[in-house]
KOLRO-916720 format. One line per 5 residues: number of its first residue (from 1); their letters; for each residue x, y, z of C-alpha. Coordinates in Angstrom, 2 decimals. Last residue first. Example, Ala and Ser with C-alpha at 12.3 -4.5 7.8 and 13.67 -1.06 7.14 Angstrom:
2> sa> 13.67:-1.06:7.14  12.30:-4.50:7.80 $
***
This chain:
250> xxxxx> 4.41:3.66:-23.31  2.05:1.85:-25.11  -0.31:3.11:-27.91  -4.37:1.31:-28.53  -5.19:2.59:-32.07 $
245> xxxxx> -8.66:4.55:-33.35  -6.17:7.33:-34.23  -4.77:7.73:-30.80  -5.35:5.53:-27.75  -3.38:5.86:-24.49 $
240> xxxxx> -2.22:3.06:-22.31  0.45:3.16:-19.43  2.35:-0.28:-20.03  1.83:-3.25:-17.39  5.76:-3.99:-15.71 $
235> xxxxx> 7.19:-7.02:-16.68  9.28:-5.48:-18.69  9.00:-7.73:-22.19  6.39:-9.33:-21.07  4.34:-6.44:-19.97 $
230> xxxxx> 5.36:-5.04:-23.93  4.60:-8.27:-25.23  0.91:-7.96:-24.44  0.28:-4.83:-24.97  1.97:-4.62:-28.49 $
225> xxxxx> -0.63:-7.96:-28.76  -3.68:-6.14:-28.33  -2.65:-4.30:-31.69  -1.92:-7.77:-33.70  -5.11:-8.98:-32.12 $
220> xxxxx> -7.26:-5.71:-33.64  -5.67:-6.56:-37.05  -6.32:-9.98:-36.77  -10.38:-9.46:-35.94  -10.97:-10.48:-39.67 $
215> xxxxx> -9.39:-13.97:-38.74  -6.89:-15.41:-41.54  -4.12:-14.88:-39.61  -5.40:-16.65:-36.42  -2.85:-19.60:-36.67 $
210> xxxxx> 0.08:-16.83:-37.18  -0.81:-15.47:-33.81  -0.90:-18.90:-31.84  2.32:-19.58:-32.99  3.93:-15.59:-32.33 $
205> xxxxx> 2.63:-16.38:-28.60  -0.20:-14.16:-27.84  -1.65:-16.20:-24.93  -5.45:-16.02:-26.49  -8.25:-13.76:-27.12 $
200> xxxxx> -6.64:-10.84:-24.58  -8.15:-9.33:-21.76  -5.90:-6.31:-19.95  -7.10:-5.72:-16.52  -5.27:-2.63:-15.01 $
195> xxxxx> -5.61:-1.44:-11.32  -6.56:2.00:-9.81  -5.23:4.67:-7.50  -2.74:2.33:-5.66  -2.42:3.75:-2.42 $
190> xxxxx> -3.17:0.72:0.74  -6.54:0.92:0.10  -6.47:0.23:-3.77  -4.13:-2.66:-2.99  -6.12:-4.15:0.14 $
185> xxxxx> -9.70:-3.96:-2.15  -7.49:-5.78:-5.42  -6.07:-8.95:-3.25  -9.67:-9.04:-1.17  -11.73:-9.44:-4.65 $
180> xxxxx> -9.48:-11.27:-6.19  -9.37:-13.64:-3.13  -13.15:-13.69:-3.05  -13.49:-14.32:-6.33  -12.03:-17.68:-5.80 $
175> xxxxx> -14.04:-18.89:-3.13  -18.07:-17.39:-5.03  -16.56:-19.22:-8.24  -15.33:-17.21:-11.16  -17.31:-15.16:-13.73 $
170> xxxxx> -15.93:-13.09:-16.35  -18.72:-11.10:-18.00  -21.13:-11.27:-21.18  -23.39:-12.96:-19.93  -22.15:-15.29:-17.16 $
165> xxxxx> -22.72:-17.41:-14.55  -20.51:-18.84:-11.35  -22.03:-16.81:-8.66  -18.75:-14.75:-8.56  -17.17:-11.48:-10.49 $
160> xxxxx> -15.34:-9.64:-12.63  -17.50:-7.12:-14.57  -18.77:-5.86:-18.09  -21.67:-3.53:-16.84  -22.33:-1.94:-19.97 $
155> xxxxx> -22.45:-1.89:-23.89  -21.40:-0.03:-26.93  -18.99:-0.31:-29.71  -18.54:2.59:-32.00  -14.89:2.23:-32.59 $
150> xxxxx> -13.97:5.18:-31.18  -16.27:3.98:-27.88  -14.21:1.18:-27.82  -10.65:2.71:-27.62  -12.15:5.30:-25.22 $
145> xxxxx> -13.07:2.03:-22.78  -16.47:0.75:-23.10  -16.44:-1.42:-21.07  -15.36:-0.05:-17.36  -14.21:-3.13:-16.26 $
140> xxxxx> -16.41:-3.57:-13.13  -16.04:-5.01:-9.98  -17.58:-7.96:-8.21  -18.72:-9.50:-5.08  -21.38:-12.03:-4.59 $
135> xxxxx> -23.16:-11.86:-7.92  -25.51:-9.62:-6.60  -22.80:-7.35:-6.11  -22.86:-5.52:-2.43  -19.02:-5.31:-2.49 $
130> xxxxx> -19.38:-3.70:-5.61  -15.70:-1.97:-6.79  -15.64:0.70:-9.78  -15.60:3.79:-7.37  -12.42:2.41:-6.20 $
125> xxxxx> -10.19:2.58:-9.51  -10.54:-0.38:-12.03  -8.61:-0.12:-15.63  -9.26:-1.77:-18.80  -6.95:-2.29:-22.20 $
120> xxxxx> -8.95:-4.78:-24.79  -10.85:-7.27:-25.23  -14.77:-7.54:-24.08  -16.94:-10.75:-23.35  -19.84:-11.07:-25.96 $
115> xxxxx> -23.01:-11.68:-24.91  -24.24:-9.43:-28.03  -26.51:-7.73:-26.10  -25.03:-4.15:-25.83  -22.85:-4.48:-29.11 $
110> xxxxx> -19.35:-4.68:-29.62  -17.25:-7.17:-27.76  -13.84:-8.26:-29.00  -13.42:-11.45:-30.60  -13.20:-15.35:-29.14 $
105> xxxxx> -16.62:-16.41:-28.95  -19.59:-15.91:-26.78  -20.16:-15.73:-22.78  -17.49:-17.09:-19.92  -18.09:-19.35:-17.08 $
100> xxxxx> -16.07:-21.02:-14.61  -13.10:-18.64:-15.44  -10.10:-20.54:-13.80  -7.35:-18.64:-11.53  -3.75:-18.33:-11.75 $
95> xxxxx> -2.11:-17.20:-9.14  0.79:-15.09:-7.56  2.32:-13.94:-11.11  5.12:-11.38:-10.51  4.96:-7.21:-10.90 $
90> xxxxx> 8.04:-5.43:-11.39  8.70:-2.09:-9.80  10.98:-3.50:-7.28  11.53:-3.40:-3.35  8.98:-5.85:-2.47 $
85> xxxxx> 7.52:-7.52:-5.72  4.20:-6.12:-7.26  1.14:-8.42:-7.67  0.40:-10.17:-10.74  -2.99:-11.78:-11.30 $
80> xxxxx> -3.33:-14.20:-13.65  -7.39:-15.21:-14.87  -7.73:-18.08:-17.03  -10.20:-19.61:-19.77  -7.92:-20.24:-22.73 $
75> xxxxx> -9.13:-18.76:-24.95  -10.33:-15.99:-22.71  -6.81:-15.06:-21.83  -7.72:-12.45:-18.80  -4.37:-10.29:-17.02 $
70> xxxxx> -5.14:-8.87:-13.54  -2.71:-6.38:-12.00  -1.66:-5.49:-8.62  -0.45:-3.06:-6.40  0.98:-4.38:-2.99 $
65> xxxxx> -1.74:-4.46:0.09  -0.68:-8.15:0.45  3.49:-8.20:0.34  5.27:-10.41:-2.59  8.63:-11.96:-2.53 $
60> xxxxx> 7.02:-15.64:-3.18  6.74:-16.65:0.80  5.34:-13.28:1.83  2.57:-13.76:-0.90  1.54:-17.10:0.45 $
55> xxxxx> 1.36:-16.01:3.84  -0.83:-12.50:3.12  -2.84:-15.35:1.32  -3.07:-17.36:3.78  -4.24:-14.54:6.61 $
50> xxxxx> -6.27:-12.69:4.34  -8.80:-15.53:3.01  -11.55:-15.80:5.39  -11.17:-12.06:7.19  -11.54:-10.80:3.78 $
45> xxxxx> -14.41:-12.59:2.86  -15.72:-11.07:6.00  -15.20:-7.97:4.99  -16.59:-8.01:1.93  -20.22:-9.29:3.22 $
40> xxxxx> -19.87:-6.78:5.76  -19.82:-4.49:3.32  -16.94:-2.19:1.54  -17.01:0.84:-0.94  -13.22:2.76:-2.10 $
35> xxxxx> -14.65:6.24:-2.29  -13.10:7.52:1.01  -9.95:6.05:-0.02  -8.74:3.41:2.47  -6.42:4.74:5.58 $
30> xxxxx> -2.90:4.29:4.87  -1.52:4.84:8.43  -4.36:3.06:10.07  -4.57:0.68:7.53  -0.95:-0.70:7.54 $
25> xxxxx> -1.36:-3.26:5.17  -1.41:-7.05:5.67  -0.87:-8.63:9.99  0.12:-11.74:8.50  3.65:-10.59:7.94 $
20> xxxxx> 4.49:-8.43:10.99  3.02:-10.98:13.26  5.26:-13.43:11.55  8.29:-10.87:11.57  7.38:-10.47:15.35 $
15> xxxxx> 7.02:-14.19:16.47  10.41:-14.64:14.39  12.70:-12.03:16.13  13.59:-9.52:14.02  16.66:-8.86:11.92 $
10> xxxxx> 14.46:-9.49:8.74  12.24:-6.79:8.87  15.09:-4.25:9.55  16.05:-5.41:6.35  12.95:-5.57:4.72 $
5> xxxxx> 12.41:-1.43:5.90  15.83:-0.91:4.21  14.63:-1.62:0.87  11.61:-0.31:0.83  8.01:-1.95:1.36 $
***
């Protein structure tokens, strides 16, 4: 939303800023990519969940159908997901969310069976959403990522998702996925060509670093943790490349 469209916003009487508010993106001029799936098991999650959260955002400086970004600290068993502010390029935490259930140990997946949940630097574009998931709704991470496959690591279908069980993946509840779910379908129809998850071990405070000093997977933390403190440095998730077997942030 720009600038000057807010304003105009705000001048208006308040039955038609609320209508404006609740009513989320403007589908029929930003019609959803033709690869972006839906069902009518999708849809009506929507319909359940868009009108409070559309609220909810609207009351923080936030718009549903802005782009987002999902951050996972398996440690310590949460899901953030930032959505953009009106007017700015900085992203803002709407919610925190609790993993239900979560595979394996803190460590970076590398093995197709190893029920090990992966770390690293993902993205999700529309192709990459299941509103048919067998696990109620669901989209996947993309595991291995180029960073993985350099280091020889293998697996497949590493999602987000409901049903509230897990091997290998992050699973929420059927109610809370559902949000995600809605929250990341309105952003990729309303533009956004795809949207980062970045899942770290921990909260990479310099503390919680120095305790895992003596882990052989410090290394890989200290390089997950550029990432980290470069979105909370900005607040704005870095583009990603990998060169020489390292994740680079830019």
């Amino acid at each position: 939303m720009s600038a000057t469209r807010l304003l105009l916003w705000s001048r208006a009487p308040f039955s038609i800023l609320f209508l404006l508010l609740v009513s989320g993106p403007l589908s029929a001029q930003n019609p959803a990519p033709r690869e972006l799936p839906t069902s009518p098991r999708a849809r009506a999650a929507a319909k359940r969940v868009q009108k409070d959260l559309t609220r909810d955002l609207a009351e923080t400086g936030m718009r549903y159908g802005n782009p987002v970004f999902i951050r996972i600290l398996k440690e310590e068993g949460q899901l953030e997901l930032f959505v953009q502010e009106v007017g700015k390029e900085t992203f803002k935490l709407f919610r925190t969310y609790d993993i239900v259930a979560m595979s394996g140990r803190l460590g970076p997946k590398e093995r197709e069976g190893d029920l090990q949940a992966p770390e690293g630097f993902y993205y999700v574009p529309p192709r990459r959403m299941n509103p048919r998931s067998r696990f109620h709704l669901s989209f996947n991470l993309g595991y291995p990522n180029t960073y993985d496959r350099a280091h020889n690591r293998d697996g497949s279908h590493l999602m987000v998702h409901g049903n509230r069980v897990s091997i290998g993946c992050f699973a929420m509840t059927d109610r809370k996925i559902e949000e995600i779910y809605t929250l990341c379908h309105a952003a990729l129809a309303n533009g956004q060509k795809f949207f980062r998850v970045h899942a770290f071990p921990f909260r990479m405070t310099a503390g919680r670093m120095e305790q895992a000093r003596t882990s052989r997977w410090h290394p890989f933390w200290e390089n997950l943790g550029q990432g980290y403190d470069f979105f909370e440095k900005n607040k704005v998730p870095p583009d990603v490349q990998v060169t020489g077997k390292r994740y680079l942030f830019d």
